[in-house]
N, C-alpha and C positions, 0 to 999 in steps of 0.2 A: 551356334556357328554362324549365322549370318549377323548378327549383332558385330561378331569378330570379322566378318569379312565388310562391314560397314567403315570399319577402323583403319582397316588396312587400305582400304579405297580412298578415305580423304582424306590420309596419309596424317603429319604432325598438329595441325588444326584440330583434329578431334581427340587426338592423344591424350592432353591433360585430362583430370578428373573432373567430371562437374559434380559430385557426391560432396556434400558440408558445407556448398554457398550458403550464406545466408544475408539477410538485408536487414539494414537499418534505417530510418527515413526520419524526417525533419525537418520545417518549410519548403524552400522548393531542393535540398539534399538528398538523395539515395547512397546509402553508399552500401556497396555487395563485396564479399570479400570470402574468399575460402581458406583465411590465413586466421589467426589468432582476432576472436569475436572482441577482445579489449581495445586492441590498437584502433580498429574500427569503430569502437562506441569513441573511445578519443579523437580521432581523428573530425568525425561529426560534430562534438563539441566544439572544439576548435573552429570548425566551421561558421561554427553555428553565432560563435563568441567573434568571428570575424565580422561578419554578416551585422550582429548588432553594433559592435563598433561602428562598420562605418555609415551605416543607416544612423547612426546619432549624432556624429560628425557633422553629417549634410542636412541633416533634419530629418529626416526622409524614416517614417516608422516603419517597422516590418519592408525592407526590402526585396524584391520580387523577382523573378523571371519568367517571361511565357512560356516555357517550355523545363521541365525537370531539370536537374544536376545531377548528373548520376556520377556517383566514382567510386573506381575499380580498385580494390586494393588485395592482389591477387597474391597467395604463398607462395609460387614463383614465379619472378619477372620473365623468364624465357618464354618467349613467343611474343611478348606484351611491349607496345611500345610504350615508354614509360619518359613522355619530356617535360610534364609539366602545363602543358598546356591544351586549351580545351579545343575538343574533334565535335563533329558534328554527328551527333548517330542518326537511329533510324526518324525514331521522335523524340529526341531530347541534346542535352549539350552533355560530355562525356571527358570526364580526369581518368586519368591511370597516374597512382602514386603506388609508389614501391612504400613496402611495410616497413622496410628501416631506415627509408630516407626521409619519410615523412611528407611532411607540406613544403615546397619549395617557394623562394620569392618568386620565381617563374607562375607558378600556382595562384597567389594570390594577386598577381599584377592580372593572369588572365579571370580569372573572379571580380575584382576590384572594377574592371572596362564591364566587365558582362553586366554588373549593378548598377552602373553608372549608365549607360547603354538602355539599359531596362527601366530605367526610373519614368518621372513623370514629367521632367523637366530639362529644359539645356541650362546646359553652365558654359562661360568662358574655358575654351581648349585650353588654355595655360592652366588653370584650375584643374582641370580634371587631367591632365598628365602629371600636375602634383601629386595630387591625390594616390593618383596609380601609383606611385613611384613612393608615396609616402606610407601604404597600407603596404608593400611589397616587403617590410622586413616586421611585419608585425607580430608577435611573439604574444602564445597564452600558453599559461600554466595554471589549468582551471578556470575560477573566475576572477585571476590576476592578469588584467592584460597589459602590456607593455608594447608603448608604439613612437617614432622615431627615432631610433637607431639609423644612420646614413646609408643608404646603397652604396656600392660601388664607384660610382661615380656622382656626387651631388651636383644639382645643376639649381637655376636662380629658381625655376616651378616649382622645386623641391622642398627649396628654400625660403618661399612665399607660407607655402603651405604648413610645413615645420612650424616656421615664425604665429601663424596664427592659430596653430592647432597647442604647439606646446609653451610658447611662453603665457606666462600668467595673466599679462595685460591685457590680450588677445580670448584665451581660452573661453568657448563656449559662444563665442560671437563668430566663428564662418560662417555655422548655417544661417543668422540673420544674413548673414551677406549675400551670401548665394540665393537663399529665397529671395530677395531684391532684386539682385540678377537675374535669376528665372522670369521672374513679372515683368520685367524689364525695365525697371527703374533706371536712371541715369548712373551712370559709375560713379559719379562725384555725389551725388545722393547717395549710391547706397552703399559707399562705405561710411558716411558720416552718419548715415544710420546705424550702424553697425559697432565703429567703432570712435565716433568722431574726432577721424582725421581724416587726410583726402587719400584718394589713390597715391600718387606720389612720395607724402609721408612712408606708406605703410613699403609702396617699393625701396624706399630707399632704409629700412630696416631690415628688408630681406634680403639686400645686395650686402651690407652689413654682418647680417648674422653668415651668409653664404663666405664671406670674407675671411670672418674671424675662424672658420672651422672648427669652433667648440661647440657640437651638436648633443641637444643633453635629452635621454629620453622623457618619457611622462607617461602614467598610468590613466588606461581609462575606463568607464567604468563596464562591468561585464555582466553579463545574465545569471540570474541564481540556476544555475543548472549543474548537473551531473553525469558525468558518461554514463552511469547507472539509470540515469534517465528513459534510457529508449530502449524499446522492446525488440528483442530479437526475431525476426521472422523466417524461418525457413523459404528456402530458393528451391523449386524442383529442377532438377537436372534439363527437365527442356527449357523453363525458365531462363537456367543458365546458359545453356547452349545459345537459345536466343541473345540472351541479353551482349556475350559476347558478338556472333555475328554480326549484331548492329551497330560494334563499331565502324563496318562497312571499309576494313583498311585494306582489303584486297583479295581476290578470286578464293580464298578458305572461304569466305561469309556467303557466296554462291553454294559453293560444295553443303553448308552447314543447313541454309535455306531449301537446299532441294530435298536435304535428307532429311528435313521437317516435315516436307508435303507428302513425301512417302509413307511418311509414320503419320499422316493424318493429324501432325502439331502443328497448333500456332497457324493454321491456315493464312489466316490474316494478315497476320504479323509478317510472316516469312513471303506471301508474297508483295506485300509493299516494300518489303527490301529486296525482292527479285527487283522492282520496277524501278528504284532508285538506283541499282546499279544499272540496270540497262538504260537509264537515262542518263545516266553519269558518261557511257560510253559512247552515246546517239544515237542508241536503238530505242526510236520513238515509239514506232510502233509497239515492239513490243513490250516500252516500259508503260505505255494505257494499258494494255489487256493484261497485266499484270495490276494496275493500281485497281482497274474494273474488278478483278476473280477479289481482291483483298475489301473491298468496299461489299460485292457480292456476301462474302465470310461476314461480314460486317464489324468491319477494326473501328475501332476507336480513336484512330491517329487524324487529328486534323490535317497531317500533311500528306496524308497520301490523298485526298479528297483537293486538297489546294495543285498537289503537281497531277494529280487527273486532269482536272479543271484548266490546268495552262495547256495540255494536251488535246482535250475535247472541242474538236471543232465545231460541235452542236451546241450554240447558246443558249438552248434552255437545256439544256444536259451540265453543261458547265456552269451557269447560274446555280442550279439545284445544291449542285459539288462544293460549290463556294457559299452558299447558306449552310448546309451542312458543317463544314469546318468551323465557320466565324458561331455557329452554336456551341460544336465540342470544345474549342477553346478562344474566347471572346477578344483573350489579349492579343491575338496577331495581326499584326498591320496589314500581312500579304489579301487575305481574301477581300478585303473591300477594297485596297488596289486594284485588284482582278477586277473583280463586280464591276470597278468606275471605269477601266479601260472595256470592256464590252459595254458598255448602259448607254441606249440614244439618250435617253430622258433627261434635260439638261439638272432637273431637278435632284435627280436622282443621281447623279453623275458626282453632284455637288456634295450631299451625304455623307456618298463613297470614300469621296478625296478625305472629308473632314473627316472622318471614322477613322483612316489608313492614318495623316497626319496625326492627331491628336493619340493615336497607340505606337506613334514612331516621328516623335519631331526631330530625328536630328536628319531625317530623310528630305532633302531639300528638293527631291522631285518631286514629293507629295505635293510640298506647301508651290511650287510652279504650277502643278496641275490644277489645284485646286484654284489658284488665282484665276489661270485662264478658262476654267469652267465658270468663273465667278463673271470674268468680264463677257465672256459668251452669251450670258443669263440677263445683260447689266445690272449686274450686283456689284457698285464699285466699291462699296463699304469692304462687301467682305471678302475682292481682291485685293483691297491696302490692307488689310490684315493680313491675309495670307502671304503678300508678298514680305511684309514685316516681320511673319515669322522665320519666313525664309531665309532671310537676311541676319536674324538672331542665329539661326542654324549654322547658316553655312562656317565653315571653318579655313577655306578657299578663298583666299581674296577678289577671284575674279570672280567666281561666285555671289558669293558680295555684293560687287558692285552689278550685278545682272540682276540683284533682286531688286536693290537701292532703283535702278533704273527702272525696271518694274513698277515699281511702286512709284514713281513720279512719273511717269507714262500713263496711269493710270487715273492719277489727278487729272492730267493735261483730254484723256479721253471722256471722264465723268464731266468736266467742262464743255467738251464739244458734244456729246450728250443731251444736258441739260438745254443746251442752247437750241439743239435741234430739234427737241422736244417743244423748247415754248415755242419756236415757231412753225412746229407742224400744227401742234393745236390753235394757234392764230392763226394758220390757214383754214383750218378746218373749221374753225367759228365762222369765219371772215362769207367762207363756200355756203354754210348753211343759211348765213344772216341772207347773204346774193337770191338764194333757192327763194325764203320766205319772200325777200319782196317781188318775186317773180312770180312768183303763184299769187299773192297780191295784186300785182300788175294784172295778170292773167283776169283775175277773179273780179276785178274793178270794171275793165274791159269788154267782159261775157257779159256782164248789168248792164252796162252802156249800151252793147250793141240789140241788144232784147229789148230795150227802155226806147230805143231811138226808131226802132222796128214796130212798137206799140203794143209788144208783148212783154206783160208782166212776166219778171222771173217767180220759177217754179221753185218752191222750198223743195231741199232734198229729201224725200220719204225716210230715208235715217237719220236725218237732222236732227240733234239734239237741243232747244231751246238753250241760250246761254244768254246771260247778263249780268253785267260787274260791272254797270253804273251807277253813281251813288244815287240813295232814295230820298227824291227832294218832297219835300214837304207840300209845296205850289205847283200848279199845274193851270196853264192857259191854251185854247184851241180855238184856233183862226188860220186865218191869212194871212200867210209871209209876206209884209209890203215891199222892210227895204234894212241894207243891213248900212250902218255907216264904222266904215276902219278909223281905229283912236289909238295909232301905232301900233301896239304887240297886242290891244285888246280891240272887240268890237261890240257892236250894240247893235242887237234888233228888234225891227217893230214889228208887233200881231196883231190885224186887226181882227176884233170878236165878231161872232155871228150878230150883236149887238151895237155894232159901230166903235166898238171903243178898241182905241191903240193903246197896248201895253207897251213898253220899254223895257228890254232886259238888256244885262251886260252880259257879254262872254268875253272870261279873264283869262283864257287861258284857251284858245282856240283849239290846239290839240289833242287837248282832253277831253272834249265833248264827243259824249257817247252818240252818234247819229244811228237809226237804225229804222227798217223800211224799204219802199220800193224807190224807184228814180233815184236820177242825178240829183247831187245837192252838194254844192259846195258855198260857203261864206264869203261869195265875191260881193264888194263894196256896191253899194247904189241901191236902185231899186232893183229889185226882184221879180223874175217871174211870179206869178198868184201863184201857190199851190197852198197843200192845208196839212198845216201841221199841229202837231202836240208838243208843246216844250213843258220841261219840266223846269221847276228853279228854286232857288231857297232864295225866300222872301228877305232882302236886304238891301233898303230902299239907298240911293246914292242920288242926293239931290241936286250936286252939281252938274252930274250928266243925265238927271232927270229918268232914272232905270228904277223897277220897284225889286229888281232883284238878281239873283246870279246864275246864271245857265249851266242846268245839269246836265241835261241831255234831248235832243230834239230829234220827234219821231217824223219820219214824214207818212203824209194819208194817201 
């Protein structure tokens, strides 16, 4: 009795049966169905045969999405909206196809973006609205596939793509192209990589074939597989209940969610779909304490941990949320957006941005944020990149040119930069070179005034012996008589405790190591008497009559 007055409280939403779902799965495909289990294994093939199609087209192996594919193929469409085109569930992307209408081009056009979108790489938007438009009537009968037949309306993108995909000359060289593309080879490069002729050439065979309207299909080639293939798996009735809920199309998916937590199902699950709708509606608050109780449950939904995280106003609580997510599933751009819009650390900021861009290039805020965390940092290398990629991204002319500018903004800054740089550091040479000869000055000074006072200066008790004079061979000790200047060089004479005057040269005035007490500088003439120790390397010079060259001279 209360099971029956459950029914009657959430009224047509709970009415159909959930008793004989069952699921089928396959790369990123689920597909659940309480109608006949064949059309469903077909239907997955097909998919599946879609899926390698156009991953072989673009080059692109095993193509991906971050998040599931689930699709609904319900015994009857009442209640189901059924357009073709993919919803957003709780955590995942979401088809409803009717069991007799099958796959629609609507269906594959929204498949075809979602692949493209998901890939690793950007293409030229005229390309990839071929593409959509050219996978949109694509046709399998097992592992017979059959692709270019016209849409509705053929337009020149259409007809690019046709032209390269189905005629013979062409066949098998897009994906060279577009890998080109992607790298970002020049256009005029890399179509004559590709298929050597130029851009032009090849447009004016598409406007041509687009002209003629004789569009002729082509087979390509298909996966060795079988609907027979995938294993049937039983769906439990709360399973089912949920799974529908989270198509989240309107206040049934509340009703369906409450009578989950009632019955103690799916805790988790039901309520990060409470918190999604009440965020849907602007009840913030209470779609946190809903993602909180579901996180608490402990779900496994990266996305209920990423829209916590936008909600948590405590940065290490929301930090935490957004590690969390980017662990349960690596491929989503949102949490290191998140992470780089809270992170002081300019380092860390930088990461962010590169982790978010590089899992979602065709997001041209990334690749802007990232520049300017790069020029913040001065990293100007790797804002001309990022604004480069931006600029490959964007698909917005004016876009575009904001990245283009960017990026030359960015030269003209790394120049003023550089520039300020050598001349901070030649100030700051310049400052220190100033300091030493002032403490020189200083230090020359203190000797002076001690020496002229008749106090020998005191060696400093921590003084470390030092000397980096060369070690002359010769050595004489006397009496400084007289020094005589011989332009850049000089010569002086010592007389020995013995009478006898030695001659030495000094070639290089500068260089001589003096070391000692007193004033003593090599002014011309005679000399005050004092007593010194020169050292010299014996190398006699007969014309200025010296027995050799001064090392270095001690004073006594």
């Amino acid at each position: 009795m209360r099971r029956l007055l459950l029914l009657l409280t959430f009224g047509p939403f709970l009415l159909p049966a959930y008793a004989g779902w069952v699921k089928f799965a396959s790369g990123p495909f689920e597909v659940l169905t309480n109608a006949n289990p064949r059309a469903a294994r077909e239907t997955l093939a097909d998919l599946e045969q879609f899926r390698n199609a156009l991953g072989g087209v673009i080059g692109e192996q095993d193509p991906a999405t971050p998040e599931p594919v689930r699709i609904f193929i319900p015994d009857n469409a009442k209640g189901w909206s059924v357009s073709g085109a993919l919803v957003r569930g709780r955590n995942f992307q979401a088809l409803v196809i009717g069991g007799k209408t099958g796959i629609s081009p609507e269906t594959y056009r929204a498949l075809a973006r979602l692949f493209l979108e998901s890939g690793g790489g950007l293409m030229p938007a005229a390309f990839e609205r071929g593409l959509i438009e050219f996978f949109s009537t694509f046709k399998a009968d097992g592992t017979h596939i059959t692709a270019g037949a016209p849409p509705p309306k053929p337009d020149l993108d259409w007809a690019r793509v046709h032209l390269l995909i189905v005629d013979p000359e062409y066949y098998g060289k897009l994906r060279v192209l577009l890998y080109n593309l992607r790298k970002g080879v020049a256009e005029d490069a890399a179509y004559r990589n590709a298929f050597g002729k130029t851009p032009a050439e090849v447009e004016t065979a598409a406007k041509a074939r687009l002209a003629a309207g004789n569009f002729q299909t082509t087979a390509l080639s298909g996966r060795p597989l079988s609907p027979a293939d995938f294993s049937e798996r039983a769906v439990s009735e709360a399973d089912a209940r949920l799974a529908r809920a989270d198509l989240l199309q309107g206040p049934e998916s509340a009703a369906e969610y409450r009578a989950l937590l009632r019955e103690s199902l799916k805790l988790a699950e039901a309520n990060e779909g409470l918190g999604l709708l009440a965020l849907r509606d602007g009840r913030k608050d209470e779609a946190r304490k809903f993602f909180a109780a579901a996180m608490e449950a402990g779900t496994p939904s990266a996305r209920c941990y990423i829209e916590y995280a936008r909600l948590e106003p405590d940065d290490a609580r929301a930090e935490q949320a957004l590690l969390k997510a980017a662990g349960i599933n690596p491929k989503l751009d949102e949490p290191f957006a998140l992470l780089a819009e809270r992170d002081t650390d300019p380092r860390k900021r930088i990461a962010h941005w590169q982790a978010a861009a590089e899992r979602n290039p065709r997001n041209t805020a990334y690749w802007k944020a990232l520049a300017e965390s790069c020029l913040a940092a001065n990293d100007f290398a790797g804002a001309a990149k990022a604004w480069t990629s931006g600029e490959q991204a964007a698909t917005d002319a004016a876009v575009r040119r904001e990245m283009h500018a960017g990026r030359l903004a960015t030269d003209e800054r790394r120049l003023d930069y550089e520039a300020a740089e050598k001349k901070r550091k030649a100030d700051e040479e310049a400052a220190e070179l100033d300091k030493l000869k002032a403490e020189a000055r200083a230090e020359v000074h203190e000797i002076e005034r001690k020496y002229n006072e008749g106090a020998a200066p005191q060696a400093r008790p921590d003084a470390v012996p030092w000397w980096d004079a060369p070690k002359a061979p010769g050595t004489v000790t006397g009496t400084l008589r007289r020094v005589d200047c011989l332009g850049a060089q000089a010569r002086i004479s010592v007389e020995t405790a013995e009478g006898k005057t030695v001659n030495l040269l000094v070639t290089e005035p500068d260089k001589v190591a003096i070391n000692g007490a007193g004033e003593f500088t090599l002014a011309c003439g005679a000399q005050k008497p004092r007593r010194v120790a020169v050292q010299y390397f014996p190398k006699a010079n007969a014309r200025l009559g010296t027995a050799g060259e001064v090392a270095s001279i001690e004073i006594q």
